[in-house]
ZAMARGU-4260 file (C-alpha; in steps of 0.2 Angstrom, whole numbers, plus 5000, padded with zeros to 4 digits):
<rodrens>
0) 5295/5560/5826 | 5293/5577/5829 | 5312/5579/5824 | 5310/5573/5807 | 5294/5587/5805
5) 5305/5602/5809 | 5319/5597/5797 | 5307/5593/5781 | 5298/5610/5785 | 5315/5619/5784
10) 5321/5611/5770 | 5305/5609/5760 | 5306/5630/5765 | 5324/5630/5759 | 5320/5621/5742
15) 5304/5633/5739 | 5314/5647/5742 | 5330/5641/5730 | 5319/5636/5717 | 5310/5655/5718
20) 5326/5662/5712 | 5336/5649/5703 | 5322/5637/5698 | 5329/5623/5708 | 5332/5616/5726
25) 5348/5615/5735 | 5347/5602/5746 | 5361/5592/5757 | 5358/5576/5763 | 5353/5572/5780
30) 5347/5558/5793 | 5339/5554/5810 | 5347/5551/5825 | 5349/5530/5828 | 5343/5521/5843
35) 5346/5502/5848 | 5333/5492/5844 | 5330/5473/5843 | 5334/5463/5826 | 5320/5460/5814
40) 5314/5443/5809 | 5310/5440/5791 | 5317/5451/5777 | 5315/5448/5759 | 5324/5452/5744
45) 5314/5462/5728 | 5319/5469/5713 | 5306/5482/5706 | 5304/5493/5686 | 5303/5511/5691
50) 5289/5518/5694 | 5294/5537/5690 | 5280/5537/5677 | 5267/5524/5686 | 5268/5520/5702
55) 5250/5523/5709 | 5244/5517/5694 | 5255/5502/5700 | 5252/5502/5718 | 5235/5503/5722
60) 5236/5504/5741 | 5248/5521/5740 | 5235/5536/5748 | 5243/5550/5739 | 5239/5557/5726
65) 5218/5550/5725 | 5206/5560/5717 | 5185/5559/5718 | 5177/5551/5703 | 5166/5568/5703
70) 5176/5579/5708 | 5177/5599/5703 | 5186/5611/5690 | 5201/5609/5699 | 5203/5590/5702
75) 5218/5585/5697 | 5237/5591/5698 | 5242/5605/5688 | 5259/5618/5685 | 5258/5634/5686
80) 5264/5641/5668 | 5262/5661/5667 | 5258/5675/5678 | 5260/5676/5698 | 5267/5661/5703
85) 5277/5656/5688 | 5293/5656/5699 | 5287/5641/5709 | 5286/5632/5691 | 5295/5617/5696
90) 5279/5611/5710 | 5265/5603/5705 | 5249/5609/5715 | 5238/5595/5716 | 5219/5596/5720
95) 5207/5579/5725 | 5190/5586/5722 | 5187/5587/5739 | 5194/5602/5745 | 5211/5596/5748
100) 5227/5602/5740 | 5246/5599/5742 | 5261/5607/5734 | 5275/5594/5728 | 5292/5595/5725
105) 5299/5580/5717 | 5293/5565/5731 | 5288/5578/5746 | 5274/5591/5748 | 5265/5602/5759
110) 5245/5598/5762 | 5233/5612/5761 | 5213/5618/5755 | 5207/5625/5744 | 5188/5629/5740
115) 5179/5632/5724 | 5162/5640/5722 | 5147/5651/5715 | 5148/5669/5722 | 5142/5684/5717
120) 5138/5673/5699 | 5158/5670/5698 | 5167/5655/5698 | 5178/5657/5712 | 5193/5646/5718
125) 5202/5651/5737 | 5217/5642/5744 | 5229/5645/5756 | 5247/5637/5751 | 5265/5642/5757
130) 5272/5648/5739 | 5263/5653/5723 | 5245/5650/5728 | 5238/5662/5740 | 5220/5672/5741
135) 5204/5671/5733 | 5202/5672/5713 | 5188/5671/5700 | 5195/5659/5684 | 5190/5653/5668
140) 5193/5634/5663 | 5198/5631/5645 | 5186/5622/5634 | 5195/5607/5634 | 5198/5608/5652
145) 5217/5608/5653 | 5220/5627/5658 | 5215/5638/5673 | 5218/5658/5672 | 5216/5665/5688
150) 5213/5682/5693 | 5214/5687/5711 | 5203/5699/5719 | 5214/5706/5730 | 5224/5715/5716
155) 5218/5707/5699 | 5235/5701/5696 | 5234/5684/5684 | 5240/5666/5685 | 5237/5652/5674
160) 5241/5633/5674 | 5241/5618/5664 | 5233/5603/5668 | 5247/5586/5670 | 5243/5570/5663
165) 5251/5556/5674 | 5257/5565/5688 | 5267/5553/5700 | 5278/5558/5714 | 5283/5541/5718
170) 5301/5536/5716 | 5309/5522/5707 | 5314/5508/5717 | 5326/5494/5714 | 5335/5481/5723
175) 5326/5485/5740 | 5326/5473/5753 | 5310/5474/5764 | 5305/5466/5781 | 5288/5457/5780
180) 5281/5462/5798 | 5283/5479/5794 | 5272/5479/5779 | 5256/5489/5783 | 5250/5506/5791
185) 5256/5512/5807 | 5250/5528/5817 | 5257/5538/5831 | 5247/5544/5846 | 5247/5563/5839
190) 5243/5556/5821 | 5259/5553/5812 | 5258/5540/5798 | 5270/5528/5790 | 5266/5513/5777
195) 5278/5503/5769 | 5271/5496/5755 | 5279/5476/5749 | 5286/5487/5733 | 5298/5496/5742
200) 5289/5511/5744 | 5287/5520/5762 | 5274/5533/5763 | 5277/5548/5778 | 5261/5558/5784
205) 5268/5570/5797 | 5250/5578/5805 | 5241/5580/5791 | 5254/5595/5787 | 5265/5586/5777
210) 5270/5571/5768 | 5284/5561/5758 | 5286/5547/5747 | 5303/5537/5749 | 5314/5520/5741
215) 5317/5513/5758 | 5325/5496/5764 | 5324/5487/5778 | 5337/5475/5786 | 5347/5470/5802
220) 5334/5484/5813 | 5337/5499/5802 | 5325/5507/5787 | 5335/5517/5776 | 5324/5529/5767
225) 5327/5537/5750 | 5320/5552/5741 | 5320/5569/5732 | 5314/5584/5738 | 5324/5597/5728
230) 5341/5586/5730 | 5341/5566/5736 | 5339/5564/5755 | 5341/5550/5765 | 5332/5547/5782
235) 5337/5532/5794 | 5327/5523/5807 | 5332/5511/5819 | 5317/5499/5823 | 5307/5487/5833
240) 5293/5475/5832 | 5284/5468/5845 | 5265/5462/5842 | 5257/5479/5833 | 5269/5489/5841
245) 5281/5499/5830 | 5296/5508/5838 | 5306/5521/5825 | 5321/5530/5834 | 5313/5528/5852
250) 5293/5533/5845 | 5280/5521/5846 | 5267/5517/5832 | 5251/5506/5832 | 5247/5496/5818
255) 5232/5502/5808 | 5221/5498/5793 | 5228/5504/5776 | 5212/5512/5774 | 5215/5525/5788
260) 5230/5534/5781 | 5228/5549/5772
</rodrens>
């Protein structure tokens, strides 16, 4: 779906770069290109709460956000409040105690690392992120563990974020309709990732790189797939099932264990 990955990198580039100077995206809906498929065979009808405020804690299976049991300073998802940085104060910067971070805006985000260690007797924390998080810093952690200050090396400037309770970048869903034999993970030859969860929920790994959370449905061959990322977008599929063999717009994608997505 190498389509779909170049327009989520613009706009997610777009909405970073709005929300620097207005503090918001400005995003217009778009959609993939269709391709004739055969029909499906089982749909089924569901109506869900929202899960705005708790949907991982709701859907066990979804792979994002997941964070080690004993993880570092870091693990968790935090907002950048003051300092360098504070532009971007509408993403969450999220952080799994492993070394792996992602930058979100509303359902969407960008994957990155991120590194914390003992040097020179500092705590030191480097990353590499698009926007607002960039170099190698020392930082202090609050006694109570709910705020970072940062100070880069490269020029001592200061930033410091607060720690979120509940982050979720989930959307809600409602009234979805969902096609049984497409429930499960599914994987590209060059590592692009779907799952549709029997919620409603459709989770989008493109390479590792990046990586959405959408409200999709599923009926008479097509997936129609909604979510925020800055403003709503929508992103339609036509698809085919044959054995463990998934076919979005012309793209073919093996069925995998749920445990293999990222």
């Amino acid at each position: 779906m190498k389509k779909i990955y170049a327009k989520i990198i613009s706009l997610l580039l777009v909405a970073v770069t709005a929300a620097a100077f207005s503090g918001c995206g400005d995003n217009g809906s778009s959609s993939s290109e269709h391709q004739t498929t055969a029909p499906v065979t089982t749909v089924q009808e569901t109506t869900q709460p929202s899960t705005s405020s708790n949907g991982n804690a709701e859907n066990k299976n979804l792979p994002f956000p997941k964070y080690a049991e004993n993880g570092d300073d870091f693990t968790g998802a935090w907002k950048i409040t003051e300092g360098e940085g504070s532009q971007y104060g509408s993403f969450v910067f999220s952080f799994n105690g492993e070394g792996r971070a992602a930058m979100v805006i509303d359902n969407a985000g960008y994957f990155g690392k991120y590194e914390v260690e003992q040097k020179n007797g500092k705590n030191t924390f480097t990353t590499q992120m698009i926007f607002g998080l960039n170099g190698e810093y020392t930082y202090k952690l609050s006694d109570d563990k709910n705020t970072i200050t940062l100070t880069k090396n490269e020029d001592g400037s200061t930033t410091a974020m607060q720690r979120l309770d509940g982050f979720d970048c989930v959307p809600s869903v409602e009234n979805v309709k969902i096609d049984e034999d497409l429930l499960g993970a599914w994987k590209s030859e060059d590592e692009e990732t779907f799952y549709f969860d029997e919620s409603g929920i459709m989770y989008h790994n493109q390479y590792n790189t990046m990586f959405n959370y959408a409200a999709y449905t599923a009926e008479n061959s097509k997936i129609t797939a909604t979510y925020s990322m800055g403003d709503e977008m929508t992103d339609e599929y036509e698809y085919s099932l044959e054995g463990d063999t998934l076919k979005l717009n012309g793209y073919e994608y093996e069925r995998i264990s749920v445990s293999e997505i990222e």
